[in-house]
N, C-alpha and C positions, 0 to 999 in steps of 0.2 A: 629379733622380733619376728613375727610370727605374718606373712601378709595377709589379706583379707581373703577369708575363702572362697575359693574359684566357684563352690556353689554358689556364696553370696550376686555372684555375677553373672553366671550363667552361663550355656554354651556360647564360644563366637564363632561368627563364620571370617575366615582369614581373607584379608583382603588379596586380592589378584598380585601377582609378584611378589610376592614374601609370603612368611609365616614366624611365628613366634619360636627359636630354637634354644629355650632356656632347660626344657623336661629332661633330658639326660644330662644336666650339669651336677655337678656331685656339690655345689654348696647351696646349704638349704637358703639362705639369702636370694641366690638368683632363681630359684625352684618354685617360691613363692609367687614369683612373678610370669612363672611359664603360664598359668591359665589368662594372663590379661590379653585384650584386643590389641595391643602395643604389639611389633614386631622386633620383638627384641633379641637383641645378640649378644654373644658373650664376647670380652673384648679380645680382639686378637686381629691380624693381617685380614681374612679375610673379611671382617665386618669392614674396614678402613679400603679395602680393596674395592669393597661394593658401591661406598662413596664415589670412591673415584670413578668407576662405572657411572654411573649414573648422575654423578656432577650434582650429587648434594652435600650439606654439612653432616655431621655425624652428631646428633643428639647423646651426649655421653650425660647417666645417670649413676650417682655413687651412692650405693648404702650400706647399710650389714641390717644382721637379720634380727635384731633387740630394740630400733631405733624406732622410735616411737610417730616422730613428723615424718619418718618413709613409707609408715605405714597407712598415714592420713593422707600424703599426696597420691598415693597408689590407689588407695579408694576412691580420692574425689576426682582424682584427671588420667591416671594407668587405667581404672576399669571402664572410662566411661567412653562409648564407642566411638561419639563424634570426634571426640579429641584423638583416639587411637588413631580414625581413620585418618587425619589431617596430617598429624606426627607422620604416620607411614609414608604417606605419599610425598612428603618433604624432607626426608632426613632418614637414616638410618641409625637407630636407634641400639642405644649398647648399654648394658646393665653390667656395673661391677659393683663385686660385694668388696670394701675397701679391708676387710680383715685378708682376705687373700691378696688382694693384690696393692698393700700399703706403698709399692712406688707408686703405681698411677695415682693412688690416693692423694699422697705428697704433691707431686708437681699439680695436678690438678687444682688441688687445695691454695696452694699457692697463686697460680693465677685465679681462684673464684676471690679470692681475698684483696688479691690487685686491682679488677675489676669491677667488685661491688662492696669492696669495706667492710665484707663479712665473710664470715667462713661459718661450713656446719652441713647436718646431715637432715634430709637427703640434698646432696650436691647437683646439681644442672649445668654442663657446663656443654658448649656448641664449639664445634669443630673442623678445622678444616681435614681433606680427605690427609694431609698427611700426620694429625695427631697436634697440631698446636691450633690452642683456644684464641679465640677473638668475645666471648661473650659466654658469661657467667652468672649462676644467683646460687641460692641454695633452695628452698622450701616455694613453688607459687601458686596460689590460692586458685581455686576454679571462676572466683568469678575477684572483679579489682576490690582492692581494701586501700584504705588511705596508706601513698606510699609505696604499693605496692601492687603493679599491674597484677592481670590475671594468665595463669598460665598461656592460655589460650592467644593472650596477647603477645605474648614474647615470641610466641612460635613465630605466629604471623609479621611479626617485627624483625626477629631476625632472616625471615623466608624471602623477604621484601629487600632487604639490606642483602642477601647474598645474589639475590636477581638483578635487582637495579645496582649497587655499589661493590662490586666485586672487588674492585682493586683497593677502596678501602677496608674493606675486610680483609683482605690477603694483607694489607700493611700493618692492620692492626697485632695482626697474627704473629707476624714475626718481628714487632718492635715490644710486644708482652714475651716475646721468646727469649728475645735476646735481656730483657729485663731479668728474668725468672734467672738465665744464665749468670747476669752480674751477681746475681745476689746469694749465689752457692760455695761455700767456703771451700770448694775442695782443692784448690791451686794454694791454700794458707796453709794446711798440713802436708806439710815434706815428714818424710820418714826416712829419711836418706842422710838428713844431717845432725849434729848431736843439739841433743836439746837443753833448749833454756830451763837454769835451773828452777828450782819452784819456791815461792817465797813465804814462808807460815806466815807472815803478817798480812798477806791476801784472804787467806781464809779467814782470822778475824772478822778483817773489812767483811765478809761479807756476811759475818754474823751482824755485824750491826747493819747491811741494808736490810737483810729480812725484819730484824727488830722494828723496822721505820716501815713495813707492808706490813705486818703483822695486825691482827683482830682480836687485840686480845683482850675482848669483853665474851667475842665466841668459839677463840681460836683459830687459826688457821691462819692464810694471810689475802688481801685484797676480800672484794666485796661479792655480791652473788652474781650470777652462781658460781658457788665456790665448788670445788674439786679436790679431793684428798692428796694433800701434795707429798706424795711417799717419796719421790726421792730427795725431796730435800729433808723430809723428818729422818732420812737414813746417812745425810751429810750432819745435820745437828746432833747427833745420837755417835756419830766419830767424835763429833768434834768435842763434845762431854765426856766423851773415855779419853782423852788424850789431853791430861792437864800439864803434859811437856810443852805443848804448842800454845797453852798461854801467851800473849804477847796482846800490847796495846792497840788497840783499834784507831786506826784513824777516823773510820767513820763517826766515831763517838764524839769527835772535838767537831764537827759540822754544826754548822748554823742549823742545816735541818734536822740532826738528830733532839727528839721530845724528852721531855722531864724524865722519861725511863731507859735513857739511851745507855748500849752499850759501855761499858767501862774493858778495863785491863781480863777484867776477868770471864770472858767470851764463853770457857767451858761452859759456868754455870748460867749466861743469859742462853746460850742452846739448847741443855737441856730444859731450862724452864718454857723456852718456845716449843720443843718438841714435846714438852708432856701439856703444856694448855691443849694442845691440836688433839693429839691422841686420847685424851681423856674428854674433849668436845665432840669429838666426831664420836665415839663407842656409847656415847651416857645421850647420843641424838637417833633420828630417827632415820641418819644413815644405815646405818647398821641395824642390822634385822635382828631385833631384841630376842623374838623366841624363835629362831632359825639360824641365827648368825650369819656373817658374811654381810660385806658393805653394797650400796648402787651406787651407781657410775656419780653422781654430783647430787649438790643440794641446789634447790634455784632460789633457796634463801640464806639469809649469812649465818644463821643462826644453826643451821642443819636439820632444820625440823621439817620442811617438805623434799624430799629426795626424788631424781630422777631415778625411779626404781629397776631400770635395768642393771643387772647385776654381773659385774666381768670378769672374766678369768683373769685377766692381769693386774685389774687393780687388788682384786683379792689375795694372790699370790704376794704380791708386792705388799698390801697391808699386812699379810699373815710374818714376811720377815721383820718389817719394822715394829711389832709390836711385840715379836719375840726378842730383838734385840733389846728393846726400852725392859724389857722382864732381867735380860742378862747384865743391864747397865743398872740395874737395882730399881727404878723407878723413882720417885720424890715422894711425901708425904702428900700432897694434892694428888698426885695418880699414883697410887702405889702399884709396886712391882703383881702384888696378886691378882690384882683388879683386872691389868694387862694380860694376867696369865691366863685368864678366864677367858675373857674376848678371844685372842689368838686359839683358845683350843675351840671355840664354837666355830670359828673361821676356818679351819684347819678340816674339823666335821662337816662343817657344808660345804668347803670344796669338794671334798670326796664321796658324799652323800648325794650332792645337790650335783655338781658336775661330772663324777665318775664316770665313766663308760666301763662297763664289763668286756672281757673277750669276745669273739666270736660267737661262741657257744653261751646257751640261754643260761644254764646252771653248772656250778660249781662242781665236782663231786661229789655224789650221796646228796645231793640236793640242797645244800649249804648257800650262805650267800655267796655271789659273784663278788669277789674285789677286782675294784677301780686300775688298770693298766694306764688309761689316759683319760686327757681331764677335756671336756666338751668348753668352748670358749664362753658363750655367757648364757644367759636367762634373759627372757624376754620384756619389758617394761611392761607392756599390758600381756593381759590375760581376757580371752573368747568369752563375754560370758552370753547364757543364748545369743551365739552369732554375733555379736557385736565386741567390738574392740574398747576395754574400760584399761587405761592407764593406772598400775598399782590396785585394782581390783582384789587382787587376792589377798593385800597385806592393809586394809584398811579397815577402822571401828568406829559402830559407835558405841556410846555410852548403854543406849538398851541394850547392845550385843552383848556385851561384858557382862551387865548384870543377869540376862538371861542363863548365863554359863555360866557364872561365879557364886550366881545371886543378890540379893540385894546391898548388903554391905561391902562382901569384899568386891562386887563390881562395880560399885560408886568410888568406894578407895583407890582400886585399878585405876580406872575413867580419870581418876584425880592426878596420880602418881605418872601415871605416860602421856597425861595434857590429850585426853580424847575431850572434848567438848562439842557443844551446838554451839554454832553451825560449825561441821569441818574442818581439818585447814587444806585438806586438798580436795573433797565434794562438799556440793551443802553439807553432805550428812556424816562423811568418813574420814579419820583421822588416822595416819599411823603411831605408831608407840614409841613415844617421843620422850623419854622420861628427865631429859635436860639436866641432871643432876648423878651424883652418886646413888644407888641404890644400897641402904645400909640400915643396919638394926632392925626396926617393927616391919620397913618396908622390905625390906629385902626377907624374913621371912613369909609376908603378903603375897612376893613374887615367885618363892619360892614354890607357894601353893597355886597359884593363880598359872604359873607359865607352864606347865605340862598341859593343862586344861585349854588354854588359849591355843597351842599349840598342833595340839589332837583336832580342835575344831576346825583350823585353818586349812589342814593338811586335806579334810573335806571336802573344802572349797575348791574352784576350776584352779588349775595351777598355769602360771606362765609358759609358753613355751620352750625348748631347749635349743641351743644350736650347738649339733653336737662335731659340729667340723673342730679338728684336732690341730691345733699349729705347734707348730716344734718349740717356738721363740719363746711364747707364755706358758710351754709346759714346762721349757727350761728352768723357766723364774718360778714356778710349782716346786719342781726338783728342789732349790736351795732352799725356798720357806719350808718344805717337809721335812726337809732335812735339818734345817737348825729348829726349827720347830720342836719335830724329834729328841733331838739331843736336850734344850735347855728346859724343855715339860715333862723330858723324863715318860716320853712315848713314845717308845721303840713301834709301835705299829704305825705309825706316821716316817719314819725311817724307812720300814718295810716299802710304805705306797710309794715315797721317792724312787725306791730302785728300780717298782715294777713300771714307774714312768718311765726312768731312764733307760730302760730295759726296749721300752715299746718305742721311745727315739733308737733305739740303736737299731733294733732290727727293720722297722719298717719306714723311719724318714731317713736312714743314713746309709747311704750308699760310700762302703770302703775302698780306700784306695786302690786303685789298677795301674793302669800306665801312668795316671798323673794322681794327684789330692784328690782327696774324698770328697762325697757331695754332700749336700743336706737338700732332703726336700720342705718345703715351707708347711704344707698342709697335707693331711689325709682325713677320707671318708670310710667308715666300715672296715678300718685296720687297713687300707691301699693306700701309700702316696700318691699324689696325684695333682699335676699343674706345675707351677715355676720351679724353681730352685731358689731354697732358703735365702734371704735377704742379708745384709752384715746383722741386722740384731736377733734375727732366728741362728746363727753360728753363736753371738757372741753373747747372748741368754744360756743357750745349751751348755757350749762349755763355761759358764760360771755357776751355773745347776750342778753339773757333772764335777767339777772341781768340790763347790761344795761337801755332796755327795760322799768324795773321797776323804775330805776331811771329818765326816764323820765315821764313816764307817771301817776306814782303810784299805777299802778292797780297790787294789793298783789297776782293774778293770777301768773304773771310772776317770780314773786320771790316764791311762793312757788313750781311753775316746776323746776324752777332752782338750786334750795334745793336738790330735790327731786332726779336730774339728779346725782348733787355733792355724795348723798349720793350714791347712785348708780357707780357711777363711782368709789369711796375709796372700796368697796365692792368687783371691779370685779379687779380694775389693780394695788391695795394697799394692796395685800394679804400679808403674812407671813412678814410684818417689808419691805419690797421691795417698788417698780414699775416699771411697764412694761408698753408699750405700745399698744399692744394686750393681750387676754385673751385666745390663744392656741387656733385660729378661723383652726387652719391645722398644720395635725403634720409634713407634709413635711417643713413647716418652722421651727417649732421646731428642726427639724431633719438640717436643714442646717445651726445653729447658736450653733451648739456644745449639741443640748439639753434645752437650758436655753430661759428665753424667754428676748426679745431687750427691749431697750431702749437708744430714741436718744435725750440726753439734746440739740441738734442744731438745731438754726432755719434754715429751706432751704425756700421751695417757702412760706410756711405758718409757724406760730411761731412753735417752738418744743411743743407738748403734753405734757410734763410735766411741760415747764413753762406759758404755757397756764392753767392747773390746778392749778399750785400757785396760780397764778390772780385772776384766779374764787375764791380758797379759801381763799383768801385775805378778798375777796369783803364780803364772806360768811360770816367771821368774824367779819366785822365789825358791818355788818347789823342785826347780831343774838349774838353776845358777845360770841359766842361757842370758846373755847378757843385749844379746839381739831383740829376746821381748822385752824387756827392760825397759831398753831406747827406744822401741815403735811405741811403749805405752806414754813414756815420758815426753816423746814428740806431740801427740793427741795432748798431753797432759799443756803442754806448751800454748795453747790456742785457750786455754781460763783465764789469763790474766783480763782482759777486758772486759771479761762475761761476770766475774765472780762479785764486782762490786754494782756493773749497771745492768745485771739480768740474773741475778742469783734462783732465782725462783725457776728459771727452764734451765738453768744449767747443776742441777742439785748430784747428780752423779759423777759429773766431772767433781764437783766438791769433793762429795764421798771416796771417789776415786784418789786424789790429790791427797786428803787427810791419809790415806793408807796408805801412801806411798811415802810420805813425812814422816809417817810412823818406822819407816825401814822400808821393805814389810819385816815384819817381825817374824822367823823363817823358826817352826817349833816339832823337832824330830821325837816320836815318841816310838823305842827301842828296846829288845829286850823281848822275852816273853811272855804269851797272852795268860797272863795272872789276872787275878782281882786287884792284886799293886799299879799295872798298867791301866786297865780300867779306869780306877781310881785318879793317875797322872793324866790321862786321857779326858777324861769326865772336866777334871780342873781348865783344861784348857779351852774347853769347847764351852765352858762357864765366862771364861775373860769376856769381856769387854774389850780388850787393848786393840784398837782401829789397824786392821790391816794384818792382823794374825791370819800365818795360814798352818795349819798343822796336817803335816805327815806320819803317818800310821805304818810299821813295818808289818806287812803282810807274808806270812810263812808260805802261801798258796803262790807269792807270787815269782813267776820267772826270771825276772829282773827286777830290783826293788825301786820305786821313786829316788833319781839322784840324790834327794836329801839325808835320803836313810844312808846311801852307799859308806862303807863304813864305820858306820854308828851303829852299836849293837848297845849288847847287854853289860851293866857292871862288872865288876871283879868279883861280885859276890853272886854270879849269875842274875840278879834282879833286871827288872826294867828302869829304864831312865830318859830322861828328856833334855835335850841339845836343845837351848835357843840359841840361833843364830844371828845374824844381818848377813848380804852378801854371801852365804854360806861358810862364813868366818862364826864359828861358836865359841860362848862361855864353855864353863865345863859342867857337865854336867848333873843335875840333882836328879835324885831318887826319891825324893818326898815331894808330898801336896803344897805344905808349905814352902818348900824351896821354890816350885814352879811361880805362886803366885808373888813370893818375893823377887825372883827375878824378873819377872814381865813388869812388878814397877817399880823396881829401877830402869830396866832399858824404855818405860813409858815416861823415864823423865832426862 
């Protein structure tokens, strides 16, 4: 999001002893906030140093730059002087944008959740000088609301408490420390010893808990605000391609399982849970009907008012799981086309809408600039004269439509996308909600009406960008463009994957020297710049890059992607453990008991850790290394408890487990670059079968992916395809149809 403009506030004069040192920070989050009267810092030693000088708390503030109530509390309490001056002279004040710095985010988050029951953005949490919380909120009002002191007060509340009651503050400190400590799983995952096998009748179980959360009058599961839960539509959408792992649910004999509870036949209750969701969330006013591309949540169950921030990883993540639901054929309620559609709008306004060009303003001969990397999100509201309107840009009314349509087909419109008087999200503006399938008379209505709608909007003030670059979600960019690519049969979305993974390699990936290669987590204006990539910026990238190579073949990708894995086991797989940072600040150290986190849940993006299974899943197959195997199957080892009583934040580990049940199913495609190959090629990158990983022999390359080693061409020169398990293969077929008959028999 976009902060309030520093004109809107006017010059300050800085108070005595500070100043505000956000204007050279390279994330447009923190930059936003360089013009307030706030003294603010960026977090690091010396802001925490200063504390301790001066024997105050550290006011620690978290937001990113899309977030809607960061930008309301920065208006009503950041710009306004008295409160600036008060903050200053009592605390020293520190601004993190939580997209960069997602540990401090985590632990932080974690204690604001301990101490006030809630969690959320913008975060407020109070500190001692050496980085652990004593007193926390999220969002507070400039003047009290029932419930709910006013900013002003807390200051002064905690400023009081840290003067007069020191020593209960300092105890407070370190008994939420040592709290935060107990409650971090990373002493439960060894990687050192052989792991528990994994049991397919778990995975059932835990198709039927979701079935028992599940909304399936709007799709999706639990109530508002609901949230697009992609990684578990991309565990249900395994677990319907894999009708070997049929097995009886025990969930389904429960007293609490309903009239429609799971049975024996698990595939087809997931896929029918993954296409309700899929086809509710695309036919709602998530999903930006004439733009494409999803916002962050709806804050109704229904999906019809959306938090219209828009994010680069939930969009990535939607673009793969709606290309998958196309490759798994789709159901007669959401057919495979309908999905195909969606996914390519998705797919266009990534690249459209988030693209960043090179350096350079234009192209060659004045051509368009293509997208090298993808800007992380779009801002909820949009400036318009000066003021900040939420969803402004993507809102109607009914006179709107018919002024541009005219009078029939814009009362039709108004009818078909549920624009009415009054609103649903101003008195006057609704976004295009159309709740249903669009087909027959309507869907050519639409056909005529949304170039039109479309043209006029583009008009209108637009959201702002944040075009800060993160390796992790450009990773998860990588894999959606690239199956994307392959199963729409648009090789130019193929193309934008490489020149992504092109711009991770050379400017966030520092190559090996004397020890493993590094990642950087963030760059501005093509520089990396700040921490070092976190475990799910390694283990996004290389399952992007992995990806990547199974589409395209080129052993580039696969050998960066090696390279990242090994790199990552090095920095967050130390002592028998993992973590998900690598001690980038001790003040986070210092606020989790000493020890370093790890969070097996998925929230907006899969969990880091079982993001890392995947990748070293995939690593295993495609190299027989039997060492990532076992670190993936030790992670894999910590689902049993989660899969039936928390299935919904652990959807990847699912995903991950399903593909790993599956074999993985190891598919060498050899021989020469004919249209036959293609053809064999094409077949496989079409399966569905959960956990497929295919390798492509590359004549370019100097050493070929272990899989291919050995495996060539037929007797009759042609190309041919080895499926494997373990790197033990059948024998080999030469046709389309042999490929697709052997992946189901070994699916069953």
């Amino acid at each position: 999001m976009q902060d309030p403009e520093t004109a809107n506030s006017g010059p300050r004069s800085p108070t005595p002893g500070g100043s505000n040192a956000l204007s050279a920070e390279p994330s447009a989050y923190l930059r936003q906030h360089a013009g307030n009267p706030v003294h603010w810092q960026p977090f690091g030693d010396a802001a925490f140093a200063a504390a301790a000088i001066r024997d105050v708390p550290v006011f620690l503030s978290i937001g990113y730059a899309a977030c809607h109530w960061c930008h309301v509390m920065a208006h009503e309490s950041f710009e306004d002087q008295d409160t600036a001056d008060y903050l200053n002279a009592h605390f020293v004040a520190v601004k993190v944008d939580r997209e960069e710095r997602p540990d401090v985010d985590a632990v932080y988050m974690a204690a604001t959740q301990a101490i006030s029951g809630e969690g959320g953005w913008p975060m407020s949490v109070f500190l001692l000088p050496d980085g652990r919380a004593f007193h926390a909120g999220t969002y507070f009002p400039p003047r009290p609301m029932p419930g709910r002191p006013s900013f002003r007060q807390v200051l002064e509340a905690v400023s009081e408490a840290w003067t007069e009651r020191r020593g209960a503050v300092e105890a407070n400190a370190a008994t939420l420390a040592r709290g935060i400590a107990a409650s971090q799983p990373a002493s439960a995952v060894r990687l050192d010893g052989p792991p528990e096998p994994l049991d397919a009748a778990l995975l059932g179980e835990a198709v039927g808990a979701l079935s028992r959360s599940e909304d399936q009058s709007h799709g999706g599961f639990g109530g508002a605000p609901k949230f697009p839960p992609s990684a578990v539509l991309e565990f249900l959408i395994r677990h319907a391609a894999a009708p070997g792992d049929r097995v009886p649910s025990a969930a389904a004999d429960l007293d609490t399982a309903g009239p429609d509870a799971v049975g024996a036949d698990t595939a087809a209750a997931a896929r029918d849970m993954a296409g309700r969701a899929l086809a509710a969330m695309s036919r709602s006013a998530l999903f930006d009907q004439l733009d494409g591309g999803f916002a962050r949540y709806s804050v109704t169950r229904d999906w019809s008012v959306p938090h219209f921030e828009k994010m680069l990883y939930d969009n990535a993540q939607l673009l793969r799981v709606y290309v998958h639901w196309v490759r798994l054929g789709g159901t007669p309620e959401y057919p495979a086309a309908e999905a195909a559609a969606v996914a390519g709008h998705t797919a266009d306004w990534l690249l459209t809408r988030l693209g960043l060009p090179p350096a350079t303003a234009a192209a060659p001969g004045g051509g368009a600039v293509q997208a090298v990397a993808l800007a992380s999100s779009l801002d909820a509201d949009t400036v318009v004269d000066g003021v900040h309107a939420e969803g402004a840009s993507y809102l109607w009314t009914a006179a709107q439509l018919q002024e541009l349509l005219g009078t029939a087909d814009g009362a039709a419109v108004a009818a078909l996308m549920n624009v009415r008087t009054p609103g649903s999200v101003t008195a006057d503006g609704s976004p295009l909600h159309p709740g249903r399938e669009i087909a027959g008379d309507d869907a050519v209505l639409w056909q005529r009406a949304r170039p039109v709608l479309a043209q006029a909007r583009s008009g209108r003030p637009q959201p702002g960008r944040d075009d800060k670059v993160v390796a992790g979600w450009n990773g998860l960019a990588v894999a959606a463009l690239a199956d994307a690519g392959a199963v729409l049969a648009r090789p130019e979305l193929v193309a934008a994957a490489e020149r992504i993974a092109a711009y991770l390699e050379r400017v966030h990936w520092q190559p090996p020297g004397d020890g493993p290669g590094r990642l950087i987590r963030v760059s501005h204006g093509g520089m990396a710049r700040g921490i070092g990539g976190l475990l799910e910026d390694y283990a996004f990238c290389a399952e992007g890059l992995f990806a990547l190579y199974g589409v395209t073949g080129h052993t580039r990708w696969y050998n960066l992607a090696a390279a990242m894995l090994d790199a990552a086991c090095v920095r967050f797989a130390a002592d028998g453990g993992l973590k998900d940072a690598a001690g980038e600040s001790a003040q986070v150290t210092a606020a989790q008991g000493g020890r370093d986190g790890l969070d097996l849940f998925d929230n907006a993006a899969p969990s880091g850790a079982a993001a890392l299974a995947g990748a070293l899943l995939t690593h295993s197959a495609l190299s027989g290394s039997p060492e990532h195997r076992t670190l993936a199957a030790n992670i894999l080892s910590l689902l049993p408890p989660l899969a039936v009583r928390a299935p919904r934040v652990a959807g990847w580990l699912l995903a991950t487990a399903q593909a790993a049940l599956a074999g993985p199913v190891e598919a060498a495609v050899a021989g020469p670059d004919t249209p036959g190959r293609a053809a064999l090629h094409r077949a496989l990158l079409l399966s569905p079968s959960p956990g497929l990983v295919v390798a492509v022999q590359d004549d370019g390359a100097a050493r070929p992916v272990p899989l291919l080693r050995g495996r060539g061409a037929g007797p009759d020169g042609a190309p041919q395809v080895f499926l494997c398990r373990g790197m033990v293969c059948d024998r080999p077929t030469g046709s389309v149809e042999g490929v697709r008959e052997r992946l189901a028999t070994m699916a069953r």
